[in-house]
N, C-alpha and C positions, 0 to 999 in steps of 0.2 A: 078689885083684888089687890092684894098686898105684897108686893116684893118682897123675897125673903132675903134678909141681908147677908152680908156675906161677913163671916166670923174672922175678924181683923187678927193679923198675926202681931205679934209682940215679939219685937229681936233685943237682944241686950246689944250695948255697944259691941263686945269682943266678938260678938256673933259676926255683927256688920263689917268688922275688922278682917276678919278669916273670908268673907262674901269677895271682898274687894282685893284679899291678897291670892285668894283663887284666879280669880278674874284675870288680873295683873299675870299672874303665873301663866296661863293657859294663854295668853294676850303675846307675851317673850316666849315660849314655846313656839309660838306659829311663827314669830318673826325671825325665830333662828332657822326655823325648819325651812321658811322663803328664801330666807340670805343663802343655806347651805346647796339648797337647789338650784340660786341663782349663780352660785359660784360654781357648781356644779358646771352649769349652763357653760358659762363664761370659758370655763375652764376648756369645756369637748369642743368649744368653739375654737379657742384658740390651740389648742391641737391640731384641730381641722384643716384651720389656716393654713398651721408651722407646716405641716404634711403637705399641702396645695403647693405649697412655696416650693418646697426641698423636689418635691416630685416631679414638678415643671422648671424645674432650673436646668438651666441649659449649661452649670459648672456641674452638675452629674450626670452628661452624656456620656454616652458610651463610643467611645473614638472608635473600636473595634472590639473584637469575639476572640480569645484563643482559645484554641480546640487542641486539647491535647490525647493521645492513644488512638486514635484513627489509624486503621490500617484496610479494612475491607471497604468501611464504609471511608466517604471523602469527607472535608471540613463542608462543603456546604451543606450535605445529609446530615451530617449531627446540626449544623446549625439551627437547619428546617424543622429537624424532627423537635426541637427544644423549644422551638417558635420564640430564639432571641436574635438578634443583629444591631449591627453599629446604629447609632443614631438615639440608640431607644434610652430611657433615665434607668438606671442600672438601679435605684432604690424605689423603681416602679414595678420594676420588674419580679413575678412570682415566681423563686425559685424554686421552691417545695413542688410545683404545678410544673413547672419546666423537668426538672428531675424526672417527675411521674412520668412525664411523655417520652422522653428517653429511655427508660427502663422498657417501656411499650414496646419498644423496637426488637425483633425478635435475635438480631447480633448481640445487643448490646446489655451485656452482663451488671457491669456496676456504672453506675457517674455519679458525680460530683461536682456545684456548680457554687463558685465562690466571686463575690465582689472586690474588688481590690480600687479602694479609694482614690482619687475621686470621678475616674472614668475610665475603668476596665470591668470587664467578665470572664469570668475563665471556666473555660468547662473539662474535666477530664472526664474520658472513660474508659474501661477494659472492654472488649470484644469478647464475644464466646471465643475459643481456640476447640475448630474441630477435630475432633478425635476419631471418629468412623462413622461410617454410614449403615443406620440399622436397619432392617427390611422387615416390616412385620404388616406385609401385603402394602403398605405404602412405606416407601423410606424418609428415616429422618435422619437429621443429623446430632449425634451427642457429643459433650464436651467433654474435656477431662474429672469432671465428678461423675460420668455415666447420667447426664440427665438430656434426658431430650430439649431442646430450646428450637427448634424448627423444624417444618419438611423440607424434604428438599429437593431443591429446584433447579432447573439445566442449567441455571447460573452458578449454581453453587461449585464447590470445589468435587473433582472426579477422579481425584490421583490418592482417594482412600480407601481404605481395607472397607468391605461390605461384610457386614454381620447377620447373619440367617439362623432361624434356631430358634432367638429369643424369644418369649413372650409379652405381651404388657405388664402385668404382672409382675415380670423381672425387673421392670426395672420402675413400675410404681413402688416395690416393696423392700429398698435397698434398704441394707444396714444402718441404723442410725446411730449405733452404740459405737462405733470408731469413723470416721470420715476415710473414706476409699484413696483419696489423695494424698495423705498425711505420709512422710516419710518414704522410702525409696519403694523403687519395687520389690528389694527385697526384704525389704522390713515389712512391707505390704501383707505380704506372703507370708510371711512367717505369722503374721498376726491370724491371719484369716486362717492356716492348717492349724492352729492353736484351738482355733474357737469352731470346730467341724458343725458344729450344728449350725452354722449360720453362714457355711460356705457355699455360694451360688452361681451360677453358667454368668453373669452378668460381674462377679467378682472375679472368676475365672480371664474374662476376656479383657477386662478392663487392667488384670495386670500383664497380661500380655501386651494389650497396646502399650503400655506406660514402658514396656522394658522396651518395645520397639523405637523410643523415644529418647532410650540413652543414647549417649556418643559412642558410637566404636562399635552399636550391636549388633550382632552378627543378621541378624535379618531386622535392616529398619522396617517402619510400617510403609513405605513409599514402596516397598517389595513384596507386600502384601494384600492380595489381589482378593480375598476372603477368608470369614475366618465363618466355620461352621459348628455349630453346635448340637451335640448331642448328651443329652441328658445321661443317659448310659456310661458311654464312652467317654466323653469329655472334647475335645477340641481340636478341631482337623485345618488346617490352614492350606491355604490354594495359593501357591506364592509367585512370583513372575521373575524365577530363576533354575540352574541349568535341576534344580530339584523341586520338581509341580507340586508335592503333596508332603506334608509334614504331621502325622498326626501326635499329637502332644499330649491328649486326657486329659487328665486333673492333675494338679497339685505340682510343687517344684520346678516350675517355671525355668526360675534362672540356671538351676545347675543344669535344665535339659539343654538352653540358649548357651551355655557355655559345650556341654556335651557336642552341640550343631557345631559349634565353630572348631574344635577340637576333629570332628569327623570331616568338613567342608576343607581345611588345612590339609587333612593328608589325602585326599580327593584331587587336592590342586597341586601336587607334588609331582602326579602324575603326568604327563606331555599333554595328553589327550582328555581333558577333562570329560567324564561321561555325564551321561543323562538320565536321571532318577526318576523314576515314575512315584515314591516313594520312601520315605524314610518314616519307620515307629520310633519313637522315642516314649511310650507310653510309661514304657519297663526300664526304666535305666538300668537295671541288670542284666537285659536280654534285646536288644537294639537290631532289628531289623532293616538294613537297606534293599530296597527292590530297580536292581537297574530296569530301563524305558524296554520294553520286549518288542524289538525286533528279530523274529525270527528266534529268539531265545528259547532252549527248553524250558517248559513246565519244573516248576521246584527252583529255579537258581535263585531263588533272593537267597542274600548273605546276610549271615547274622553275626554283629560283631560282640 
């Protein structure tokens, strides 16, 4: 049988010329492509190093921690809770992951945790600051924005106003269109009877505590043994002085806290300071005092 041949190609030179500068071309492509990966290489390596170096050097130890805004909690609790201490290389250390742990902590409101070259750590933080104790079949404690940040526990603080009444609800669904803390309490106030349609038992209370909180007020909150809520009515306060019951309602806060102190003044003028079972402020037009009824007739409350 006869092999069939195979049909010879025929290149002109230019052809052969483009074959060879292909070639060549595709040949320094790959070589650039090796080089830039080997530099590449080269490169993450010595990063790698430089980082090994600087992270095990014992000129960025960390001599010590300062711990700044501690006040419930001690320096070693923040320290713990951060998982940083003396000894450790301060540009080893993950602050981002340190921060998170701290925030964890159910005191601790903000931190901030900075390096200061070439062997310090510094960590600050704010504490929650409790504001009163809410009861809503377990109690928690909220801060001055009205938000829960804990329950609370026999350890916690007991020399504060207990709030009954509220719902969850109230105080999942706070305002967000003005911040509750923003300016005094009586600007507070004023904004919130501005805006009635978004005025709430949880707005109510919280400018109450906040005015119990000025200098000089007539009833601080340390005097304030609860505050009761009712939807209806508005706000009844149980307080640990010669006058047990205050009821307040809704709305004008301050000028009622100015009204008490104006009424409590000429109460104390008298020799014998009495004892209230007592006082409406609901109506600042029509103010009712009920002296403590011993043996008193039926009808003597005064109405000032």
């Amino acid at each position: 049988m006869f092999r069939r041949q195979q049909t010879r190609r025929n290149y002109r030179k230019d052809q052969k010329r483009k074959c060879r500068l292909a070639f060549f071309y595709k040949f320094f492509l790959c070589f650039k492509i090796f080089m830039a990966c080997s530099l590449l290489v080269a490169t993450s390596g010595f990063f790698i190093f430089m980082h090994d170096v600087v992270t095990q050097s014992g000129y960025f130890t960390a001599k010590g921690v300062i711990i700044e805004g501690g006040r419930r909690l001690s320096q070693k609790q923040i320290a713990e809770q951060a998982q940083l201490r003396a000894g450790m290389n301060i540009l080893a250390a993950n602050l981002t992951a340190a921060r998170k742990r701290l925030l964890s902590h159910p005191w601790i409101d903000e931190a901030e945790i900075t390096r200061e070259i070439p062997s310090g750590l510094i960590i600050r933080i704010k504490e929650h600051e409790p504001l009163a104790i809410v009861d809503l079949g377990h109690k928690f404690l909220i801060n001055e924005k009205g938000e829960i940040f804990k329950e609370w526990a026999p350890s916690d603080p007991t020399d504060l106003p207990v709030v009954s009444g509220l719902d969850i609800s109230d105080l999942a669904a706070q305002v967000k269109h003005e911040p509750l803390n923003s300016g005094t309490p009586s600007e507070v106030e004023m904004r919130s009877e501005d805006a009635q349609n978004h005025y709430s038992p949880l707005d109510a209370v919280m400018h109450v505590l906040r005015l119990g909180k000025e200098s000089g007020c007539v009833l601080p909150n340390r005097l304030i043994k609860q505050i009761r809520v009712d939807r209806e009515i508005g706000l009844t306060l149980h307080v640990l002085t010669q006058v047990k019951t205050i009821n307040l309602g809704y709305h004008k806060y301050s000028d009622k806290y100015t009204m008490l102190k104006h009424i409590i003044a000429a109460l104390r003028k008298k020799r014998d300071f009495p004892i209230f079972d007592r006082i409406d402020l609901n109506n600042l037009n029509r103010i009712v005092v009920s002296p403590k009824r011993i043996n008193v007739p039926a009808g003597d409350d005064k109405e000032v």
